[in-house]
N, CA, C and O atoms as a printed pandas DataFrame, in Angstrom:
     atom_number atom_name residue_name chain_id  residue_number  x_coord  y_coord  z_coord
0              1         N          UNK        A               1    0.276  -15.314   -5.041
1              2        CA          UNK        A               1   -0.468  -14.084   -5.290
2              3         C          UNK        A               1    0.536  -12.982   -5.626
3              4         O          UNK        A               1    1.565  -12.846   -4.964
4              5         N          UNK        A               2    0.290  -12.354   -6.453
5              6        CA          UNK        A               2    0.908  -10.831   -6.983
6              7         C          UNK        A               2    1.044   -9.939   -5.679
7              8         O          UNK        A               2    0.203   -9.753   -4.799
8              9         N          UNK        A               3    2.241   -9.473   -5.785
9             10        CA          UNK        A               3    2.787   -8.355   -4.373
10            11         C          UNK        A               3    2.849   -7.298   -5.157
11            12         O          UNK        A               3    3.045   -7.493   -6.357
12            13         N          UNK        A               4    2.692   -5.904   -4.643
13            14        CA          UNK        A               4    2.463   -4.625   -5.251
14            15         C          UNK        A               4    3.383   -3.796   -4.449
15            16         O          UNK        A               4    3.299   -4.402   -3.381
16            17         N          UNK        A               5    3.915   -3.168   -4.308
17            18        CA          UNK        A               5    4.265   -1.596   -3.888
18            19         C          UNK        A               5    3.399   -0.282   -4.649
19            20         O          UNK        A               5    3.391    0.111   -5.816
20            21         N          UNK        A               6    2.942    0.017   -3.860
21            22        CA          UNK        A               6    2.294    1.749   -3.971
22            23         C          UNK        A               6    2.923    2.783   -3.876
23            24         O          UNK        A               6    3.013    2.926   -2.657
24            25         N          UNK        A               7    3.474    3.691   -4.385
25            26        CA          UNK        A               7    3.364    4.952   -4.215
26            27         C          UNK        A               7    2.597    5.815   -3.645
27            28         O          UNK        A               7    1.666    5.033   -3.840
28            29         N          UNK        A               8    2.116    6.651   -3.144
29            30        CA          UNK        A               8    1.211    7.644   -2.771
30            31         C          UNK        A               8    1.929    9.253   -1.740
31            32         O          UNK        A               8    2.541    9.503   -0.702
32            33         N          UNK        A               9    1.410    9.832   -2.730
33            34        CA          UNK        A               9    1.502   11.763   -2.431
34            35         C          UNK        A               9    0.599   12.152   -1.295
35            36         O          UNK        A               9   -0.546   12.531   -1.542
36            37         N          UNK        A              10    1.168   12.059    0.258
37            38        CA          UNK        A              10    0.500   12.722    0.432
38            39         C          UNK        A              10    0.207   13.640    1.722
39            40         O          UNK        A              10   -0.641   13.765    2.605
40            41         N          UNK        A              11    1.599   14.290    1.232
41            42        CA          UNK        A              11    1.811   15.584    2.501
42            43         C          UNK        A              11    2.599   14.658    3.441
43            44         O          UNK        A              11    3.132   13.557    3.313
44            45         N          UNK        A              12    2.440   15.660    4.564
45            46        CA          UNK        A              12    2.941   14.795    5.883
46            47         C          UNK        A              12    1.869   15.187    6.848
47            48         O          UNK        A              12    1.302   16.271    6.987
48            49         N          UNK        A              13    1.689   13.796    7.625
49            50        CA          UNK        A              13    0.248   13.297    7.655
50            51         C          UNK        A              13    0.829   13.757    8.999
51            52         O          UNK        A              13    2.036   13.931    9.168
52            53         N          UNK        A              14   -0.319   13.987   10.162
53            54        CA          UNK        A              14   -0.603   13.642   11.386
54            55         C          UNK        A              14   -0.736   12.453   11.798
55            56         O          UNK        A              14   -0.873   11.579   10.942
56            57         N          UNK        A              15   -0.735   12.148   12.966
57            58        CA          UNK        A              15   -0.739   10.855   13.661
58            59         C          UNK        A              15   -2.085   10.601   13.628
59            60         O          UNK        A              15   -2.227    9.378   13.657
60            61         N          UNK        A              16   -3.331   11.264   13.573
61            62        CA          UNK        A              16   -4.201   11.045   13.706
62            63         C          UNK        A              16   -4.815   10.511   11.787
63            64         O          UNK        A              16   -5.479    9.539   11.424
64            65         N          UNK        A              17   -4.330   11.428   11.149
65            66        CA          UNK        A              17   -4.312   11.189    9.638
66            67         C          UNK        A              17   -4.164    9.936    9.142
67            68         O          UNK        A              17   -4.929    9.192    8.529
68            69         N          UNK        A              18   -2.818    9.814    9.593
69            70        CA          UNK        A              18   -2.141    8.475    9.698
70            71         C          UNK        A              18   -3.201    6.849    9.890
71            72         O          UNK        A              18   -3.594    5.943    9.155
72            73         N          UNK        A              19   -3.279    7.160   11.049
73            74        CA          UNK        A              19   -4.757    6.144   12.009
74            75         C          UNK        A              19   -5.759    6.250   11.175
75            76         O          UNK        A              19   -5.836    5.153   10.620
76            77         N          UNK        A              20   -6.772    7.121   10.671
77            78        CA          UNK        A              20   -7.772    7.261    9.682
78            79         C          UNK        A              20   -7.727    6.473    8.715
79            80         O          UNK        A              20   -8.381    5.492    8.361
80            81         N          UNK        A              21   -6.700    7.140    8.259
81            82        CA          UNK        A              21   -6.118    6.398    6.294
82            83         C          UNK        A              21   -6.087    4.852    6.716
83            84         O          UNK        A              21   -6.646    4.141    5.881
84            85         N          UNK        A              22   -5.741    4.404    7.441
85            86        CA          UNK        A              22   -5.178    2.909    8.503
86            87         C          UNK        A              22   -6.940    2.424    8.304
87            88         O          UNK        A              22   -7.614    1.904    7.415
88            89         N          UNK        A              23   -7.091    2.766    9.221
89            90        CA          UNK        A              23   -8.331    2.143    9.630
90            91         C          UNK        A              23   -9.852    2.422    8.756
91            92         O          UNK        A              23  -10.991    2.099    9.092
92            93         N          UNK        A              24   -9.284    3.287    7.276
93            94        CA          UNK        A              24  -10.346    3.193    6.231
94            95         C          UNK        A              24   -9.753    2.327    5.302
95            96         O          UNK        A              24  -10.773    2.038    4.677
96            97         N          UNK        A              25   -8.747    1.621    4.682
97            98        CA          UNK        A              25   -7.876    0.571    4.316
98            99         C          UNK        A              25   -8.201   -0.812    4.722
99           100         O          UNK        A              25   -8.368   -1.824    4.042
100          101         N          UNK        A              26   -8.264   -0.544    6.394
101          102        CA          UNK        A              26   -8.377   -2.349    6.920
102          103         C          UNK        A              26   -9.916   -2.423    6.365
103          104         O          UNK        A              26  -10.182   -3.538    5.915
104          105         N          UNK        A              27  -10.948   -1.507    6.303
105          106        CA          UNK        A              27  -12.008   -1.440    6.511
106          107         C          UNK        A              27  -12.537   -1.922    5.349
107          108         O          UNK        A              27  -13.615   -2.508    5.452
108          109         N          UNK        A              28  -11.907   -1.789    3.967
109          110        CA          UNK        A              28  -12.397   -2.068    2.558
110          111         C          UNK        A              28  -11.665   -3.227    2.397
111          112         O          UNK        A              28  -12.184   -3.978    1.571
112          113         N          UNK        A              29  -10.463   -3.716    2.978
113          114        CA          UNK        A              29   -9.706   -4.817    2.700
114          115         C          UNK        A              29  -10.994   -6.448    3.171
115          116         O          UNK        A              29  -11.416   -7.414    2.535
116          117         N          UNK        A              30  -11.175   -5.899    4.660
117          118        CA          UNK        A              30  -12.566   -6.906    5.105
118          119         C          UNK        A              30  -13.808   -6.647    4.161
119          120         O          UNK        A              30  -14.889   -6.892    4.697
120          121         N          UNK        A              31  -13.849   -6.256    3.024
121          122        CA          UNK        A              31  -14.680   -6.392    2.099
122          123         C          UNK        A              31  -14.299   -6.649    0.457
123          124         O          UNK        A              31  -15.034   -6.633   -0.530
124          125         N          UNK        A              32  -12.921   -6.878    0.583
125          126        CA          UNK        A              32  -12.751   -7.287   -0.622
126          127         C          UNK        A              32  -11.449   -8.483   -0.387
127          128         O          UNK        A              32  -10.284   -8.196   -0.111
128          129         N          UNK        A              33  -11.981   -9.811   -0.571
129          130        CA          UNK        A              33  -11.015  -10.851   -0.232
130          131         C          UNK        A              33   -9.857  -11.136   -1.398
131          132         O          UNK        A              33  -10.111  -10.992   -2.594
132          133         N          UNK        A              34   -8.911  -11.443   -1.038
133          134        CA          UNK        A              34   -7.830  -11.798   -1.501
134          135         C          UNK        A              34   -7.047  -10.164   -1.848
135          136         O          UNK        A              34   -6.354   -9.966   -2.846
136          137         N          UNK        A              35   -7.312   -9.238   -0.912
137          138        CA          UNK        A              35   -5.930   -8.176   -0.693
138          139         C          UNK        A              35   -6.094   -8.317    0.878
139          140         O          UNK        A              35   -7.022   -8.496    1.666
140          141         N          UNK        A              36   -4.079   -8.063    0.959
141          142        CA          UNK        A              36   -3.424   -8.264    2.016
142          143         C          UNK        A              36   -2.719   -7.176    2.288
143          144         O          UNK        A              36   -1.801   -6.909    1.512
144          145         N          UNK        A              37   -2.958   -6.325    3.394
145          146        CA          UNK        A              37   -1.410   -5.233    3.427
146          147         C          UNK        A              37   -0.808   -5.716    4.324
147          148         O          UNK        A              37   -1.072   -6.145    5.447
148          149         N          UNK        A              38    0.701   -5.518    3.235
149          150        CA          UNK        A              38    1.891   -6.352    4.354
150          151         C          UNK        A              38    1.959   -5.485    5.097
151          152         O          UNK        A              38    1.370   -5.715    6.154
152          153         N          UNK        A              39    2.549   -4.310    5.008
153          154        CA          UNK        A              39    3.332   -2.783    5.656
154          155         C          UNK        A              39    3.365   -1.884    4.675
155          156         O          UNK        A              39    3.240   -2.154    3.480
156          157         N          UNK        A              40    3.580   -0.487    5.275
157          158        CA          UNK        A              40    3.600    0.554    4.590
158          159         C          UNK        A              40    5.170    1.113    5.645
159          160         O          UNK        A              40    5.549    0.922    6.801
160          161         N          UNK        A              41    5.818    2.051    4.135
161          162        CA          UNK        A              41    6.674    2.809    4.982
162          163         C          UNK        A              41    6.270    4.142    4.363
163          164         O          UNK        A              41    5.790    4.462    3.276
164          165         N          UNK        A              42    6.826    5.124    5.999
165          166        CA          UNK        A              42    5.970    6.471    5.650
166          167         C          UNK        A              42    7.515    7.440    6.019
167          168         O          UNK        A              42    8.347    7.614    6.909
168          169         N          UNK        A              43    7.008    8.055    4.051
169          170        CA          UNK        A              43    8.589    9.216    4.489
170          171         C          UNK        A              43    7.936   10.639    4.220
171          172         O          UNK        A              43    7.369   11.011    3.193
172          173         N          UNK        A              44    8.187   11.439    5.560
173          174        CA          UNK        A              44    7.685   12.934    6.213
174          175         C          UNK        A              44    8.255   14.035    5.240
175          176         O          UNK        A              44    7.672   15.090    4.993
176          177         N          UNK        A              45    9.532   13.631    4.694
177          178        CA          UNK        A              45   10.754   14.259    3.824
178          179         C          UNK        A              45   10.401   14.301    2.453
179          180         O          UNK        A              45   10.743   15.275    1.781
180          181         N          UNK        A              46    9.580   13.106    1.812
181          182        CA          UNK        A              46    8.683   13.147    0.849
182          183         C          UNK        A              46    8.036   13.804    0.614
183          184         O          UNK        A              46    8.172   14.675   -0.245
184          185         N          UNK        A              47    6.951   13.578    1.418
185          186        CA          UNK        A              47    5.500   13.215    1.777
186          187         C          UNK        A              47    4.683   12.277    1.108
187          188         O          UNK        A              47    3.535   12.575    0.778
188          189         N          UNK        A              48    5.328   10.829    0.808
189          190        CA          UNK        A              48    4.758   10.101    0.217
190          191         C          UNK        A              48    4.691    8.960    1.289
191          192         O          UNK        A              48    5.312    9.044    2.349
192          193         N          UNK        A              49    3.901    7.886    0.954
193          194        CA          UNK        A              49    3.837    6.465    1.426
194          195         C          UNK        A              49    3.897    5.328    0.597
195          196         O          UNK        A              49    3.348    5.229   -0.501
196          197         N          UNK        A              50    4.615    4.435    1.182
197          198        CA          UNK        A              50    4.859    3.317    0.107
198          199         C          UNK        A              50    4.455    2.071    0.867
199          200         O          UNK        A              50    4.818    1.635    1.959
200          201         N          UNK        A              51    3.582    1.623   -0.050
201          202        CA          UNK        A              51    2.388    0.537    0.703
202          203         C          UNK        A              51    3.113   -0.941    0.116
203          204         O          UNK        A              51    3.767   -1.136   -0.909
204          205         N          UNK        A              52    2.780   -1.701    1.008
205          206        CA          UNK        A              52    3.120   -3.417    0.205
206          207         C          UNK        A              52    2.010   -4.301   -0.088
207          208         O          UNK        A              52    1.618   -4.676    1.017
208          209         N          UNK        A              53    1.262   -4.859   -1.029
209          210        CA          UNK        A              53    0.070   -5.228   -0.984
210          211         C          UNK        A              53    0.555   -6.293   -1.398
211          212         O          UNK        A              53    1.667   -6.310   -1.925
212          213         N          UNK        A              54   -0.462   -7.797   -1.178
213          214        CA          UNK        A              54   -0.450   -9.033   -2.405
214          215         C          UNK        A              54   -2.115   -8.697   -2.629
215          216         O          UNK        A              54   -2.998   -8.471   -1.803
216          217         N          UNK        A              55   -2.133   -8.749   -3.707
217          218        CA          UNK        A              55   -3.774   -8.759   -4.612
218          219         C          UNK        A              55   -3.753   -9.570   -5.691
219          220         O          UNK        A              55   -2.681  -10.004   -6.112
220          221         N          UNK        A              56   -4.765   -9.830   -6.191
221          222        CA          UNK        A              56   -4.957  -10.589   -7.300
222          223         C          UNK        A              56   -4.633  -10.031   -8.772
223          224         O          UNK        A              56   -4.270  -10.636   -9.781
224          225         N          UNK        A              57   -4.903   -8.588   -8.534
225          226        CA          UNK        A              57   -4.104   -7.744   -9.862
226          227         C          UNK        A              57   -4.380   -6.462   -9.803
227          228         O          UNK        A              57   -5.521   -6.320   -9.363
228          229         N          UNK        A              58   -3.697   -5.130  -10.120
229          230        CA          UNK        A              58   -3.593   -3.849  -10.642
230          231         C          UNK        A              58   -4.515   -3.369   -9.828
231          232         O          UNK        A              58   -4.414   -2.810   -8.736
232          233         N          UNK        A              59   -5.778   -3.758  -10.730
233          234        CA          UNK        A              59   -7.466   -3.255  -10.641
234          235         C          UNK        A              59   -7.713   -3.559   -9.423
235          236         O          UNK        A              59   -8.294   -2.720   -8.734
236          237         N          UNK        A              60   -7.328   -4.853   -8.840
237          238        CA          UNK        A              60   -8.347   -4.980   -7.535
238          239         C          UNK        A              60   -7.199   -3.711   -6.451
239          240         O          UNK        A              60   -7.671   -2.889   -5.665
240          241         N          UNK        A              61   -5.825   -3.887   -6.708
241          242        CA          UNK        A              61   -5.298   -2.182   -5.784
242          243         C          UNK        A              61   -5.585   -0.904   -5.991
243          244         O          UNK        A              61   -5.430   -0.041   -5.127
244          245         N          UNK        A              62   -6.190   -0.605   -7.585
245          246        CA          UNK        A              62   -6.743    0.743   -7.760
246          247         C          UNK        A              62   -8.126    1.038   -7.156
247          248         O          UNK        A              62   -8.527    2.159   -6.840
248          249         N          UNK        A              63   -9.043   -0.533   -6.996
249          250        CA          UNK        A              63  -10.319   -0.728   -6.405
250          251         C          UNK        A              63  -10.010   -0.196   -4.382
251          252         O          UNK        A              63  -10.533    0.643   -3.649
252          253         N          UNK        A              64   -9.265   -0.900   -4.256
253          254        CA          UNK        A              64   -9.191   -0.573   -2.522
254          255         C          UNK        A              64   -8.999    0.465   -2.477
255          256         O          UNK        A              64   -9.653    1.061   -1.621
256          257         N          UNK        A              65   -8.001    1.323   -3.349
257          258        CA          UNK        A              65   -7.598    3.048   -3.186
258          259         C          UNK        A              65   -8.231    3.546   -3.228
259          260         O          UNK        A              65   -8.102    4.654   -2.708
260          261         N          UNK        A              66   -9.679    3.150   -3.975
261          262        CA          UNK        A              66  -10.931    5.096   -4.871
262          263         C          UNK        A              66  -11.586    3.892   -3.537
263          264         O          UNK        A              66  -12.102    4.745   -2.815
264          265         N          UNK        A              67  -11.798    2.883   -2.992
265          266        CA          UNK        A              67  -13.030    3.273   -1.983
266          267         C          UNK        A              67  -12.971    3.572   -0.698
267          268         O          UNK        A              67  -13.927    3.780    0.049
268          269         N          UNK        A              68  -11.091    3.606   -0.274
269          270        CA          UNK        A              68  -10.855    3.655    0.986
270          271         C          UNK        A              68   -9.926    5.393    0.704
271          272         O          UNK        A              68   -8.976    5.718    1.417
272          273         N          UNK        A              69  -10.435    6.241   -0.382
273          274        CA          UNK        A              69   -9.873    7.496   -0.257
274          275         C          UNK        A              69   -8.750    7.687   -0.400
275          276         O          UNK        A              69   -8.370    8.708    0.173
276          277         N          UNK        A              70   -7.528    6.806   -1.263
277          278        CA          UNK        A              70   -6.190    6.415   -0.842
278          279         C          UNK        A              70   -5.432    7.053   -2.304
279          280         O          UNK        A              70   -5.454    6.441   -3.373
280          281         N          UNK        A              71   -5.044    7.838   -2.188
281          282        CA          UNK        A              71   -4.048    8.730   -3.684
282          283         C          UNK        A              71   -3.101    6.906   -3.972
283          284         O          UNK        A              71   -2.863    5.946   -3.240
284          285         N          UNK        A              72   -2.772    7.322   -5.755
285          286        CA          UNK        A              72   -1.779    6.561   -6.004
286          287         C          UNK        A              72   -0.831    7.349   -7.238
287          288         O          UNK        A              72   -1.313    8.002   -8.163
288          289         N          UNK        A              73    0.094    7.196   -7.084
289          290        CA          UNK        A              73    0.815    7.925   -7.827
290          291         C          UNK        A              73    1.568    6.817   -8.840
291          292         O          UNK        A              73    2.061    6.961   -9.959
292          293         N          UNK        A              74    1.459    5.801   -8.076
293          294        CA          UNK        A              74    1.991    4.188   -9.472
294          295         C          UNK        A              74    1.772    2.873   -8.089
295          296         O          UNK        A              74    1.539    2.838   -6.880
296          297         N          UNK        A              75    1.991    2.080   -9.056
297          298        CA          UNK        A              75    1.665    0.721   -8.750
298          299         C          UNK        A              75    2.830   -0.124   -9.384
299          300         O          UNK        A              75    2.712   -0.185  -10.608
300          301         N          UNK        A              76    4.113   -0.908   -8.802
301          302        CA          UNK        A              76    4.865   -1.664   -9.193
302          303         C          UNK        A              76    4.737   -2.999   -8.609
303          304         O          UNK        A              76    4.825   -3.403   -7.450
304          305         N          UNK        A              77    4.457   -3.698   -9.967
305          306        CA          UNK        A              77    4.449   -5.277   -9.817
306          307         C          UNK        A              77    5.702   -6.090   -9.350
307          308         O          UNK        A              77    6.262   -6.825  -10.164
308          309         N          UNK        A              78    6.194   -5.974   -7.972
309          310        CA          UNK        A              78    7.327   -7.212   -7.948
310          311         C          UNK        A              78    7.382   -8.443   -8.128
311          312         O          UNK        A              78    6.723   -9.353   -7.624
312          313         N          UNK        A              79    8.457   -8.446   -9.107
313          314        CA          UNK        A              79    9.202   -9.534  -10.194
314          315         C          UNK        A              79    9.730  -10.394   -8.862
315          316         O          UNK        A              79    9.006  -11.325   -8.511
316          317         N          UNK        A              80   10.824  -10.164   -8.178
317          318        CA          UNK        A              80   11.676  -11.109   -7.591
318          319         C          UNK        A              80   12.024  -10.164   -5.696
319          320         O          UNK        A              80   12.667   -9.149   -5.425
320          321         N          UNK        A              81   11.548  -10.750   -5.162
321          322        CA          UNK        A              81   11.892  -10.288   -3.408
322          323         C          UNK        A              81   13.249  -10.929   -3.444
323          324         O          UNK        A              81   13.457  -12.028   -3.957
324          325         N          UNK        A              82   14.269  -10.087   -2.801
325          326        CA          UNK        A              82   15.110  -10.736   -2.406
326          327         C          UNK        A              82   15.853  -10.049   -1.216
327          328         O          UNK        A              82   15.555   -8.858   -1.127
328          329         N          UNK        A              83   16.737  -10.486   -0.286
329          330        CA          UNK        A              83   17.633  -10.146    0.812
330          331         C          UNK        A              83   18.642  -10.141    1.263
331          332         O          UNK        A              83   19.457  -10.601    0.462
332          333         N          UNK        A              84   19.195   -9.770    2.436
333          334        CA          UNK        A              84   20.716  -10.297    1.800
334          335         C          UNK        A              84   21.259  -11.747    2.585
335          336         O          UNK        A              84   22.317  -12.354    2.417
336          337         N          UNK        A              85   20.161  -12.033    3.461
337          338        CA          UNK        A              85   20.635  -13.529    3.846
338          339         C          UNK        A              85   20.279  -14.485    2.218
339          340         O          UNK        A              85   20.137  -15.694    2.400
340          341         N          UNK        A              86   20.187  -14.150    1.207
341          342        CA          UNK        A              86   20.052  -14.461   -0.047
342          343         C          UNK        A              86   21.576  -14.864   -0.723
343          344         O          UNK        A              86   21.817  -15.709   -1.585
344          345         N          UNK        A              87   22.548  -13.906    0.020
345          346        CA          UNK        A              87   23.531  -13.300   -1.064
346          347         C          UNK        A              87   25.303  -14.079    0.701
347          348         O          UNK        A              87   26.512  -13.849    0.689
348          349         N          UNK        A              88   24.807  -14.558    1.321
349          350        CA          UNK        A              88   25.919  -15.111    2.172
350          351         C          UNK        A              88   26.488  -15.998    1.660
351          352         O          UNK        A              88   27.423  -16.548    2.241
């Protein structure tokens, strides 16, 4: 399956913000099968979030964003994961 990274603008959230956005995400994911969120990392210094998805394509991550309220500022298709126990 296709892995995604997200972008998204959007301020610096509260803890409670945070939890919301969370738990309106899991909420559309149990209604649309075959998306997965791996993790998100959240930078305050930004104010952006960068999400990890596998989906089936583009559309079905722009679909979870407009129904779970979720800004996107881009969507990058990763080509190749790699690490550095890759590179010993």
């Amino acid at each position: 399956m296709p892995r995604y990274i997200i972008e998204r603008t959007v301020g610096k959230l509260t803890a409670d913000e945070l939890h919301a956005a969370g738990v309106r995400s899991n909420a559309v994911i149990a209604e649309m099968p075959g998306i997965v969120w791996i993790k998100s990392y959240v930078s305050d210094a930004e104010g952006k979030i960068y999400c990890e998805y596998d989906a089936p394509d583009e559309e079905s991550v722009r679909e979870h964003a407009r129904r779970a309220g979720l800004p996107i500022d881009r969507i990058s298709l990763v080509a190749l994961e790699v690490s550095p126990a890759m590179f010993a």
